[in-house]
Kinemage of the C-alpha trace (Angstrom):
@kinemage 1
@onewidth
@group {chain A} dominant
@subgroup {mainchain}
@vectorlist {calphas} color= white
{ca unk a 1} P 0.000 0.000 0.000
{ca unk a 2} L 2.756 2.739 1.155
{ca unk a 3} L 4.331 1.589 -2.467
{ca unk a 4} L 1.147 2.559 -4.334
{ca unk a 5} L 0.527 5.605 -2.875
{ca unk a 6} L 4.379 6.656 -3.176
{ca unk a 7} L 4.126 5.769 -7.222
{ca unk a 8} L 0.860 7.730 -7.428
{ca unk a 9} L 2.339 10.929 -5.902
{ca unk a 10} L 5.266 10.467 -8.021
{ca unk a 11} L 2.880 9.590 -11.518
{ca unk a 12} L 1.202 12.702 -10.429
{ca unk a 13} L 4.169 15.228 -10.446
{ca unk a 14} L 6.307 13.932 -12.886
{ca unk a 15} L 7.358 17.359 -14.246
{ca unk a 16} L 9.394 17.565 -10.866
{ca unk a 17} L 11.524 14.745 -11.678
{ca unk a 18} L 15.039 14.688 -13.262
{ca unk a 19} L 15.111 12.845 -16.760
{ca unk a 20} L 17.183 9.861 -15.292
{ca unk a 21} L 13.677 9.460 -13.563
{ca unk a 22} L 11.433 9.893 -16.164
{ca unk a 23} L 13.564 7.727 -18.033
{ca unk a 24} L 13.435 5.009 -15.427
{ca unk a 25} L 9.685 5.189 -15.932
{ca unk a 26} L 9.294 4.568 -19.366
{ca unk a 27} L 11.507 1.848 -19.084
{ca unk a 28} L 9.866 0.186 -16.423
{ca unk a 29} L 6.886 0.616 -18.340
{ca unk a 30} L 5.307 2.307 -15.741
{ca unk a 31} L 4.836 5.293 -17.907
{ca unk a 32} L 4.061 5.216 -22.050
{ca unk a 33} L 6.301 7.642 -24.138
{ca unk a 34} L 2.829 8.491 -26.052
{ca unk a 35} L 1.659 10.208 -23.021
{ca unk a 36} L 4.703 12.397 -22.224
{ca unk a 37} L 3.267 15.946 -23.372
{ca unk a 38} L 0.151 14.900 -20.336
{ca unk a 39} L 2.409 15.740 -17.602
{ca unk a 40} L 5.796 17.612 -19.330
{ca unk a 41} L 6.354 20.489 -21.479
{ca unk a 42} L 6.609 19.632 -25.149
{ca unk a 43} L 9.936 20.537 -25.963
{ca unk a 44} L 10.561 18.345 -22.798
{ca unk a 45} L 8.467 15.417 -23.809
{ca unk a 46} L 9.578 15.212 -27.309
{ca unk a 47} L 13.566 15.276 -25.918
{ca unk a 48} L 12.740 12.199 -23.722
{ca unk a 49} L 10.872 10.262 -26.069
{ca unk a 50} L 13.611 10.592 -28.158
{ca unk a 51} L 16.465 8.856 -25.679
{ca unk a 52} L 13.768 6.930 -24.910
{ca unk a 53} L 13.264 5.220 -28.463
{ca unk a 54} L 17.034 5.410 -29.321
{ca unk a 55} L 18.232 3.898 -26.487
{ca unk a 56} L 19.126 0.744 -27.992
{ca unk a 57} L 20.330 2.348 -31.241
{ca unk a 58} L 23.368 4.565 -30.518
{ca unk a 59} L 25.097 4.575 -33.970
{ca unk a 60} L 20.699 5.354 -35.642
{ca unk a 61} L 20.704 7.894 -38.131
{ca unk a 62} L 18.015 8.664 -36.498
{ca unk a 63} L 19.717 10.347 -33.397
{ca unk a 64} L 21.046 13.586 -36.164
{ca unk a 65} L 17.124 14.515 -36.271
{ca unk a 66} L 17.397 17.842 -34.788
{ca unk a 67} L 14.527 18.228 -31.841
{ca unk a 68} L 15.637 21.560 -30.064
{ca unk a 69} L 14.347 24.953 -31.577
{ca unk a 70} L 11.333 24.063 -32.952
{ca unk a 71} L 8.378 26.352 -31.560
{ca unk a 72} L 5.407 24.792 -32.318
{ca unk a 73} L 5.429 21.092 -30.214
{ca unk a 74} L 2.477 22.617 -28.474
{ca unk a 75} L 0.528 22.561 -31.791
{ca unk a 76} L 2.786 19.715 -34.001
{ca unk a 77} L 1.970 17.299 -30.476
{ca unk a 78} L -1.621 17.922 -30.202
{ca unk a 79} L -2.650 18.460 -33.218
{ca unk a 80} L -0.409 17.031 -36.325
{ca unk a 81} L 1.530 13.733 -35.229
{ca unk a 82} L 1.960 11.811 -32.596
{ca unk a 83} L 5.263 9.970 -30.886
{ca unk a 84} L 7.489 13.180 -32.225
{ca unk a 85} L 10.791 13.015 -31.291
{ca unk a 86} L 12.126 16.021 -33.608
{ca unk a 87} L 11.509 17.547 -36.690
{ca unk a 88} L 12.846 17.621 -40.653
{ca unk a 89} L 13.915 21.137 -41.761
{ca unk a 90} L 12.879 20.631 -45.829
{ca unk a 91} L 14.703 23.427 -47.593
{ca unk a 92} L 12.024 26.257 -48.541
{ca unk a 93} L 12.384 28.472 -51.648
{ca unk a 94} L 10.068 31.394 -52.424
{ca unk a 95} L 9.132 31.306 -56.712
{ca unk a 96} L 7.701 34.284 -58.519
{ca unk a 97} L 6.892 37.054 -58.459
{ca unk a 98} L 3.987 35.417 -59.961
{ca unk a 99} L 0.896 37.733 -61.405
{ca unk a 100} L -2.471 36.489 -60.763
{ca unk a 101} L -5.892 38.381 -61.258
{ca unk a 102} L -4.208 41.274 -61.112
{ca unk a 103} L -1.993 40.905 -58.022
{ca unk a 104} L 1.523 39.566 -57.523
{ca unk a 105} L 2.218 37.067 -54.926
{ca unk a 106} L 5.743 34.988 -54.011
{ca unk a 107} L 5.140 31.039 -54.071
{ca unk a 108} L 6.840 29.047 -51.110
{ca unk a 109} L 8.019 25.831 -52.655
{ca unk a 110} L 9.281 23.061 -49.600
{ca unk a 111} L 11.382 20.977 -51.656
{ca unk a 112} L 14.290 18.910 -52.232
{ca unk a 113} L 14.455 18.723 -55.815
{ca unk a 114} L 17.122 20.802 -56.995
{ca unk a 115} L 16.069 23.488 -59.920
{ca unk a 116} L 12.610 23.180 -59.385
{ca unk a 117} L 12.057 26.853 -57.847
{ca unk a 118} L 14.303 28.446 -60.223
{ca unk a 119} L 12.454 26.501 -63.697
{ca unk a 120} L 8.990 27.513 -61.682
{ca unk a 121} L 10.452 31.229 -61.367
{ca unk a 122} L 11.081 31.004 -65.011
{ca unk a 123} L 7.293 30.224 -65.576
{ca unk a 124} L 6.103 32.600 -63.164
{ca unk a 125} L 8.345 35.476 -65.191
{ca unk a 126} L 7.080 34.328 -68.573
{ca unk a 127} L 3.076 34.671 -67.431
{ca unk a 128} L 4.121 38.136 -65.321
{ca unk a 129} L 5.513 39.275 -68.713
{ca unk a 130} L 2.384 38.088 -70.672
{ca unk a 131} L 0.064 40.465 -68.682
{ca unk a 132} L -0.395 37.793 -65.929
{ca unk a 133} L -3.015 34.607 -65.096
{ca unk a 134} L -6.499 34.720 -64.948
{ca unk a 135} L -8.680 32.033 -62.944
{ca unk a 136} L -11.644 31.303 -61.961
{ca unk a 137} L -12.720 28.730 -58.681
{ca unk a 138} L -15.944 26.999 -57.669
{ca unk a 139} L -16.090 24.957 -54.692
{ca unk a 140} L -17.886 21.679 -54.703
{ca unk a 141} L -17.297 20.601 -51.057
{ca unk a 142} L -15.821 17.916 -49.495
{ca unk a 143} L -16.544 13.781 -49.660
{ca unk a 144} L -17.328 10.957 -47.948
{ca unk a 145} L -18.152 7.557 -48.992
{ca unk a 146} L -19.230 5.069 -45.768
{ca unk a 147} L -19.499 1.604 -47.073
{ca unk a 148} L -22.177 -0.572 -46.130
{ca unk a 149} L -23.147 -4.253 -46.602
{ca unk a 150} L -26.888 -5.905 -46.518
{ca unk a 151} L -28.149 -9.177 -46.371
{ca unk a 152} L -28.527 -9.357 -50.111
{ca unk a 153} L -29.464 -7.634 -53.475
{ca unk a 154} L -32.598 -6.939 -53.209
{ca unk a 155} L -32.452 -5.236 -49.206
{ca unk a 156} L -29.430 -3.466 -50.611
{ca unk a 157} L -31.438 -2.180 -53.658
{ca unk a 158} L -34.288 -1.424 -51.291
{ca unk a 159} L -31.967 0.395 -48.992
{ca unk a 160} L -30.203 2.554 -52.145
{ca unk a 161} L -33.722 3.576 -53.030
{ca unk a 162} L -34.548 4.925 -49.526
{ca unk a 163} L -32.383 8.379 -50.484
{ca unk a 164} L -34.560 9.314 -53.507
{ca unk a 165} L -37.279 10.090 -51.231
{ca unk a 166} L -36.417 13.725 -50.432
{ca unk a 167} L -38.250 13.945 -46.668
{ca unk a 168} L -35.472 11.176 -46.712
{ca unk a 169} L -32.218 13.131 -47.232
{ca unk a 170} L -34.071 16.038 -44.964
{ca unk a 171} L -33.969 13.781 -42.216
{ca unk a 172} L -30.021 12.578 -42.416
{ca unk a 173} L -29.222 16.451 -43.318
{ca unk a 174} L -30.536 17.333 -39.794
{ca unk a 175} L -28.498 14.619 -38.140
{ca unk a 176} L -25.763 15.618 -40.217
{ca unk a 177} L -25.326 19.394 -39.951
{ca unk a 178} L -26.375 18.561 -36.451
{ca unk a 179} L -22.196 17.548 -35.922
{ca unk a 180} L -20.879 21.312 -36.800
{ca unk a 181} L -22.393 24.753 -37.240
{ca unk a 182} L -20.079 24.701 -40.882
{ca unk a 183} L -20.799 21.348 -41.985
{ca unk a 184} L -23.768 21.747 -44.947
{ca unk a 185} L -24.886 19.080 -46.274
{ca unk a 186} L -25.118 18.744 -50.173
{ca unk a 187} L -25.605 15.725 -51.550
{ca unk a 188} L -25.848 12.160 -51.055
{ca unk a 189} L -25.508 9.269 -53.627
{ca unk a 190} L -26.379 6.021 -53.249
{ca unk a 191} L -23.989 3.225 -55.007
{ca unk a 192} L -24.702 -0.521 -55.223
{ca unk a 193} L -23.046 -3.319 -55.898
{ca unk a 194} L -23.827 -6.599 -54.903
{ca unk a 195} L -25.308 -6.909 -51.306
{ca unk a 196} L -22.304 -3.596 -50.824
{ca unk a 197} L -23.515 -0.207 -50.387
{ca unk a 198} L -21.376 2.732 -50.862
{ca unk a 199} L -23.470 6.128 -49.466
{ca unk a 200} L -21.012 9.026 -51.289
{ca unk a 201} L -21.652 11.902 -49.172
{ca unk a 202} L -20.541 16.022 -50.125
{ca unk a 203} L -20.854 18.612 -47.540
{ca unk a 204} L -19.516 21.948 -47.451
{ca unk a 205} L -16.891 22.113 -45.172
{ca unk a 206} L -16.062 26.116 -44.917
{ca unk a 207} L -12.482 27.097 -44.730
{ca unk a 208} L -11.436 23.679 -43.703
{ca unk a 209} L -10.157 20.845 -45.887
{ca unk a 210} L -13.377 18.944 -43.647
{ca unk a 211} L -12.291 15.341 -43.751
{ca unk a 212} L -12.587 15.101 -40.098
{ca unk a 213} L -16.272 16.804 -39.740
{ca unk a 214} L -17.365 15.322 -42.883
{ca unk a 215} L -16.281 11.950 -41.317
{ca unk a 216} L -18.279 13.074 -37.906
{ca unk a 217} L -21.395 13.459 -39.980
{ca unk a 218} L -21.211 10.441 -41.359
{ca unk a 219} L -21.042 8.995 -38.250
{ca unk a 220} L -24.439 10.421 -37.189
{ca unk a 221} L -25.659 9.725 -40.487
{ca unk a 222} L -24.949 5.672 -39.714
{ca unk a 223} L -26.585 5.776 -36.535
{ca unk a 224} L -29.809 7.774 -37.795
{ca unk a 225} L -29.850 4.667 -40.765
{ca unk a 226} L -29.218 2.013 -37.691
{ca unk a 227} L -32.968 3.055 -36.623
{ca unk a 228} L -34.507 2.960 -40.335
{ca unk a 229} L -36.068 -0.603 -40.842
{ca unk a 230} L -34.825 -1.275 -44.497
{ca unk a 231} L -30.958 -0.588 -42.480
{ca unk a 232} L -31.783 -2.641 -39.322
{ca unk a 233} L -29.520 -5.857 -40.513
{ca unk a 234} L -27.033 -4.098 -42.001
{ca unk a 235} L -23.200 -4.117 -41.142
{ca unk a 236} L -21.157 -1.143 -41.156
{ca unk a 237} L -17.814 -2.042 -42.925
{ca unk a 238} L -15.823 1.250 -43.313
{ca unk a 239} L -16.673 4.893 -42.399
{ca unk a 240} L -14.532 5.380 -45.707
{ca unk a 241} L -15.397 2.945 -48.707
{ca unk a 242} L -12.608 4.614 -51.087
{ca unk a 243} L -15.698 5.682 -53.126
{ca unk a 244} L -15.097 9.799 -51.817
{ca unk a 245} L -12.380 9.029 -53.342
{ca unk a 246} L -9.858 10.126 -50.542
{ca unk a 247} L -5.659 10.416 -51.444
{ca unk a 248} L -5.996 8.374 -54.703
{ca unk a 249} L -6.354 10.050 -58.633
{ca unk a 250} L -9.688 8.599 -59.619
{ca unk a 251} L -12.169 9.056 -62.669
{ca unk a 252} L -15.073 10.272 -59.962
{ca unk a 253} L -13.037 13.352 -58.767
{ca unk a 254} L -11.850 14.270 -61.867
{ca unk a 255} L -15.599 14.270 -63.472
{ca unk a 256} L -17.659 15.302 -60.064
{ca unk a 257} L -14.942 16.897 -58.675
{ca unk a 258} L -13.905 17.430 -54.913
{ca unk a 259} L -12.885 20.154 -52.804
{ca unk a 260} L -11.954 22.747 -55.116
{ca unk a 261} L -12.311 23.034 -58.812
{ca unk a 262} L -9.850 25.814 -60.720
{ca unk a 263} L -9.323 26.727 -64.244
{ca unk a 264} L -6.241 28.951 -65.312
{ca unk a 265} L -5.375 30.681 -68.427
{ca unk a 266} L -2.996 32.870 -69.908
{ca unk a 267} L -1.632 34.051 -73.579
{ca unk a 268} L 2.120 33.920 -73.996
{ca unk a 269} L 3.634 36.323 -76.434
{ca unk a 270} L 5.945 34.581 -79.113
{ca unk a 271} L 8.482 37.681 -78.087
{ca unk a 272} L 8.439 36.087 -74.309
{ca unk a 273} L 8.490 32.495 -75.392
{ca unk a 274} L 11.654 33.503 -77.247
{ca unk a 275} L 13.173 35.571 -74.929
{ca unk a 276} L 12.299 33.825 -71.539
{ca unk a 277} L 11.153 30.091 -72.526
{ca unk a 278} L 14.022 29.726 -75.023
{ca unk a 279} L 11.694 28.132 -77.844
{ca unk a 280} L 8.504 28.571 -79.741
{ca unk a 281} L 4.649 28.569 -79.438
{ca unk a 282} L 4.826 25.423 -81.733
{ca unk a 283} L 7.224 23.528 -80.121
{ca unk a 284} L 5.528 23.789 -77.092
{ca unk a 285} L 1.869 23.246 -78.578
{ca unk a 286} L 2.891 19.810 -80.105
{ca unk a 287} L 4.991 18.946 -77.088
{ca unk a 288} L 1.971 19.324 -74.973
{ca unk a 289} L -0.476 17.679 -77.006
{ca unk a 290} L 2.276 14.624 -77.923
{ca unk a 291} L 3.459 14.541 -74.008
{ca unk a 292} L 0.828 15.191 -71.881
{ca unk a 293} L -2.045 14.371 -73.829
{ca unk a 294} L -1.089 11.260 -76.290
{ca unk a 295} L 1.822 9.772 -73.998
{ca unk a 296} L -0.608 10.062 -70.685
{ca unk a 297} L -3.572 8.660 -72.554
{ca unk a 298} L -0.959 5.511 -73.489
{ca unk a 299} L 0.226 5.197 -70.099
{ca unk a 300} L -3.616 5.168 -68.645
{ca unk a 301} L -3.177 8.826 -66.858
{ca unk a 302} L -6.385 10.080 -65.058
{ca unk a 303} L -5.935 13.581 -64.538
{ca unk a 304} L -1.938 13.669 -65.833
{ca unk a 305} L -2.202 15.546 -69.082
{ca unk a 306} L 0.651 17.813 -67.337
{ca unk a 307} L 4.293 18.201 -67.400
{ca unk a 308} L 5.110 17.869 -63.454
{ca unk a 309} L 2.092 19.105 -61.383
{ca unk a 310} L 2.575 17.345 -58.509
{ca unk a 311} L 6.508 18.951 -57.684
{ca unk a 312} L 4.775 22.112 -57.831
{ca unk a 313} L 1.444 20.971 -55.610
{ca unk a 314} L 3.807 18.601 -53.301
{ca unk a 315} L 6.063 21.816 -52.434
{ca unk a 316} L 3.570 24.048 -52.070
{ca unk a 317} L 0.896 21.830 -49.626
{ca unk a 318} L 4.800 21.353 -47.543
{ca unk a 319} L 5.462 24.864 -47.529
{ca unk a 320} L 1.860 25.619 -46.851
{ca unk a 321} L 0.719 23.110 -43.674
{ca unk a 322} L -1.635 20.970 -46.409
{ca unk a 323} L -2.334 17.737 -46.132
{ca unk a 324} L 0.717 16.386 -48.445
{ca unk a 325} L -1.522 12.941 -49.074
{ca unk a 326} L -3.806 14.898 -51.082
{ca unk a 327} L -1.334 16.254 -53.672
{ca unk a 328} L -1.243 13.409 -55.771
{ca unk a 329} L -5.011 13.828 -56.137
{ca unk a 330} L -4.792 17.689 -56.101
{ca unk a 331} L -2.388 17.555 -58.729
{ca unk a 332} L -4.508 16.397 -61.591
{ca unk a 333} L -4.440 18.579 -64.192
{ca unk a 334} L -4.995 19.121 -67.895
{ca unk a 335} L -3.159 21.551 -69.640
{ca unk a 336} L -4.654 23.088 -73.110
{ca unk a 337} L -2.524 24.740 -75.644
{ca unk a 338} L -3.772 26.662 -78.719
{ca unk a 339} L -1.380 28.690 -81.231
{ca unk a 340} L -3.523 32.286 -81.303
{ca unk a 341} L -2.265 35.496 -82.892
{ca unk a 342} L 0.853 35.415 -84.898
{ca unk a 343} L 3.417 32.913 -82.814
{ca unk a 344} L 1.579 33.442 -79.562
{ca unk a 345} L 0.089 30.594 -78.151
{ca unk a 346} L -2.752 30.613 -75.216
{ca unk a 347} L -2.600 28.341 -72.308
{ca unk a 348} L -4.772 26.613 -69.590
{ca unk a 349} L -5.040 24.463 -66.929
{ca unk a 350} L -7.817 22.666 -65.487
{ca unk a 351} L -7.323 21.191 -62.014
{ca unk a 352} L -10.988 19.526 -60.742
{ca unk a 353} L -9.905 18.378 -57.369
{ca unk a 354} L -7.751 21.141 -55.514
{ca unk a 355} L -8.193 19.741 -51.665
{ca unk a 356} L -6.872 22.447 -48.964
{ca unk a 357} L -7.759 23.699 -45.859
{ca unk a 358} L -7.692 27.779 -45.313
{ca unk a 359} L -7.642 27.145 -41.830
{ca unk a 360} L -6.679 24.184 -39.574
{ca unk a 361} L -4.049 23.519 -37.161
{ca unk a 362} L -1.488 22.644 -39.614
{ca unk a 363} L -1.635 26.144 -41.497
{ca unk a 364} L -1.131 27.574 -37.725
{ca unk a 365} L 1.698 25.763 -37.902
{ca unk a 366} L 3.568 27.203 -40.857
{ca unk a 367} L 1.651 30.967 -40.474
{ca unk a 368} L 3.585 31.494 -37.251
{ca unk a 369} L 6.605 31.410 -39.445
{ca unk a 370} L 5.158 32.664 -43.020
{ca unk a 371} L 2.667 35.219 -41.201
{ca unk a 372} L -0.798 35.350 -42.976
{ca unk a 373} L -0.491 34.708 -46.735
{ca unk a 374} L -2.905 34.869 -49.203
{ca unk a 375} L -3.434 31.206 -48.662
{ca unk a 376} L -6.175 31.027 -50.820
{ca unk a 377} L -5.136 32.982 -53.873
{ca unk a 378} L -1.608 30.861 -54.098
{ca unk a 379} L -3.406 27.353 -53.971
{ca unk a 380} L -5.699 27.816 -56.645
{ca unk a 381} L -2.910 28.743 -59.517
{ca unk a 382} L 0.077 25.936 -59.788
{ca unk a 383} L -0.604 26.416 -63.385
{ca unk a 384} L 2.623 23.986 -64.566
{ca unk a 385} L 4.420 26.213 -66.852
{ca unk a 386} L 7.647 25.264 -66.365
């Protein structure tokens, strides 16, 4: 008993111990590295956990990741990743100036790819000299697609049916929207296959990407359905039936969209293809059409009829706190080239699935360093014009 209560007032003050102690405790197993940042500061925890895990590995590579200067483990802990014991420093470049509707903006690029910032800085000065970018952006919302299965075909069709009855989808939109005060509801779409039934649900999200209050209204959505008697025997198999479709390049995004959809055009000069580019308006029209549009349709591309769209997306979700899973989806894009004028040749891209949060914990993350960029305006223009 006097043992207990002397390892309960020590598990309840553990800040007050040295790190030999602390140390002692997580190898006991007495205490769980996970729960460090509960009872220490984070720059604390995340220093302990490290020893901790590298104890047995002296010589690990893994002992050069730097841990001490970061300022965010308060947010990064919480918030973005769990069982940190440091941090990657990813070299950041800033691209441009680049002119968009009217307004110039640098591009941060988080990369390791050597040359990419200075060939996107070469794009962004042959559109600045052509008078700039114009684009448009509608917003389709956010997915997802919770997968259900039935006892068979014919309870499964019964059960797809039960959404075309709109007092139906007014019912699940109150239990929905009931999750969030920016959660709106705006479709749902029934998909069957066999005794499977895939339920794709959009939502507005506001300024967040939304997976994570999309996926709480689909919860609530599941347990309305659990007290609907065509749904009584049914079996819940996934919150997430890949029919959204989440982190994967699919045929459904890039025809219905998700997130954002953006379309970008500009008309280079032949003077400024000469001068900047280093080559001609048909050069590049038949390279396009040849590369990105008859060597991607060989190759089976959905969505790649581009040069490199995802080193430009990639960099700029790292430099920008996105979700980096979401850039090889958020990097479809088609680019369209027509020869105009006399040499000059118009360009545009078409990117159907742009998936970003304007506010989250992870932008927090990198505006305490950037300050507050135009967030917005920079994600909706990696026009590939490299």
């Amino acid at each position: 008993l006097l043992y207990t209560i002397k390892f309960e007032i020590v598990m309840s003050d553990i800040s007050s111990l040295p790190d030999e102690e602390i140390l002692a405790l997580l190898h006991s197993g007495s205490l769980k590295h996970y729960s460090l940042e509960h009872h220490l500061a984070p720059s604390r925890a995340v220093q302990l956990r490290k020893q901790y895990l590298l104890a047995d590995h002296p010589d690990s590579v893994r002992n050069s990741v730097p841990f001490e200067g970061y300022p965010h483990y308060d947010i990064a802990t919480k918030s973005c990743c769990d069982g940190v014991i440091g941090f990657l420093p990813v070299p950041l470049g800033l691209a441009g100036p680049l002119l968009i509707n009217g307004r110039e903006f640098s591009v941060p690029i988080a990369t390791t790819e050597g040359a990419l910032v200075a060939s996107l800085s070469r794009g962004c000065r042959a559109v600045s000299q052509s008078g700039g970018i114009q684009s448009t952006c509608s917003y389709f919302g956010m997915t997802r697609a919770p997968l259900l299965k039935l006892p068979c075909i014919q309870t499964c069709k019964a059960a797809a049916d039960w959404f075309s009855d709109p007092s139906h989808v007014t019912q699940i939109t109150r239990e929905f929207e009931s999750t969030s005060h920016h959660a709106k509801l705006r479709s749902v779409t029934p998909k069957q296959a066999g005794k499977l039934l895939f339920i794709r649900v959009v939502a507005a999200t506001g300024d967040a990407m939304g997976m994570n209050m999309i996926s709480k209204g689909c919860e609530k959505i599941i347990e309305f359905l659990k007290t609907v008697e065509v749904f009584k025997d049914m079996i819940v198999l996934s919150l997430s039936g890949n029919y959204c479709v989440d982190k994967k390049a699919s045929a459904m995004n890039w025809i219905n969209h998700r997130g954002y959809s953006v379309n970008c055009e500009v008309t280079l000069p032949a003077k400024v293809i000469a001068s900047v580019l280093k080559t001609s308006a048909g050069a590049l029209s038949e390279l396009n059409f040849s590369k990105n549009h008859v060597g991607s349709s060989l190759a089976g591309c959905i969505g790649g009829n581009n040069a490199h769209a995802a080193n430009i997306v990639s960099g700029l979700f790292l430099a920008t706190g996105q979700d980096i899973a979401q850039a090889g989806t958020s990097a479809m894009t088609m680019v369209i080239t027509e020869l105009v004028g006399d040499g000059d040749l118009y360009v545009s891209a078409t990117m159907p699935c742009i998936e970003v949060m304007i506010t989250g914990k992870r932008c927090k993350v990198v505006w305490a360093v950037f300050g507050p960029i135009q967030l917005f305006d920079l994600l909706i223009v990696t026009i590939p014009l490299t």
